[in-house]
C-alpha positions in Angstrom: 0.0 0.0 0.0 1.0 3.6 -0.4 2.2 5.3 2.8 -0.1 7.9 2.3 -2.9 4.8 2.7 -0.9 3.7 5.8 -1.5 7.2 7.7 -5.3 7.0 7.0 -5.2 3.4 8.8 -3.3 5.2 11.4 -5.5 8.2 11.9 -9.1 5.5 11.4 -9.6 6.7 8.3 -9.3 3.6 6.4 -9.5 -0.3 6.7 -6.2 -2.1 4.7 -5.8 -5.0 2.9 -5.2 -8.2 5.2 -1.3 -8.5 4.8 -0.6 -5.2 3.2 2.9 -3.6 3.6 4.8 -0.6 2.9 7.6 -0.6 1.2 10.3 2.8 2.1 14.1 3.5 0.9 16.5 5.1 2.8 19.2 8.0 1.1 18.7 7.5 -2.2 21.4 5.5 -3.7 21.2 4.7 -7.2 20.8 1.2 -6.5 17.1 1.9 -5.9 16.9 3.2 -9.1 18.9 0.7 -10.8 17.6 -2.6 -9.1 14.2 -1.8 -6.9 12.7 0.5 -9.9 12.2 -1.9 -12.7 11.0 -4.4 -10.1 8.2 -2.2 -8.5 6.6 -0.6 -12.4 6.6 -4.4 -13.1 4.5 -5.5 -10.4 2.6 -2.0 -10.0 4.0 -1.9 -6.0 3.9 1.6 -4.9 6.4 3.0 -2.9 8.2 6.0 -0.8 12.3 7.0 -1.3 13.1 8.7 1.6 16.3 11.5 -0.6 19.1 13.3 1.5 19.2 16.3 -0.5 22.9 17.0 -0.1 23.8 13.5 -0.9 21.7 13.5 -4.7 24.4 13.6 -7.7 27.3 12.2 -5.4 28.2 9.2 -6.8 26.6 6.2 -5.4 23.5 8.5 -5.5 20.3 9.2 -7.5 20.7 11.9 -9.7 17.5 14.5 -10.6 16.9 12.7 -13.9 16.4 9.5 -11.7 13.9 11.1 -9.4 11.8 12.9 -11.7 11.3 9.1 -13.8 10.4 7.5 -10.3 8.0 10.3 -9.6 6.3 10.6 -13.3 5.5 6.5 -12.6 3.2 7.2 -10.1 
């Protein structure tokens, strides 16, 4: 589920799916992008990147490009 569906659970707004998860990323490495991307548009899993500003466009990191694709997908 979306995290955004996880708060509503939270707050008693909304009933979830029995065995539903959210799925997070810490700090934005490109290995996200790279590895976890392509899996989750292939199975339609949402998720949440969690992005240290000041580490985007180092070099193990996801660069703007990156993000704006991950975004656009929904």
């Amino acid at each position: 589920i979306r995290l955004s569906e996880f708060a509503e659970f939270l707050e008693g707004r909304r009933a979830l799916p029995r065995r539903s998860v959210v799925i997070t990323f810490d700090d934005g490495h490109v290995s996200g992008y790279q590895h976890a991307f392509p899996l989750l548009v292939k199975y339609g899993y949402p998720s949440t990147f969690f992005l240290y500003t000041d580490f985007l466009g180092a070099k193990e990191a996801l660069g703007w490009a990156q993000i704006r694709e991950m975004a656009a997908s929904g």
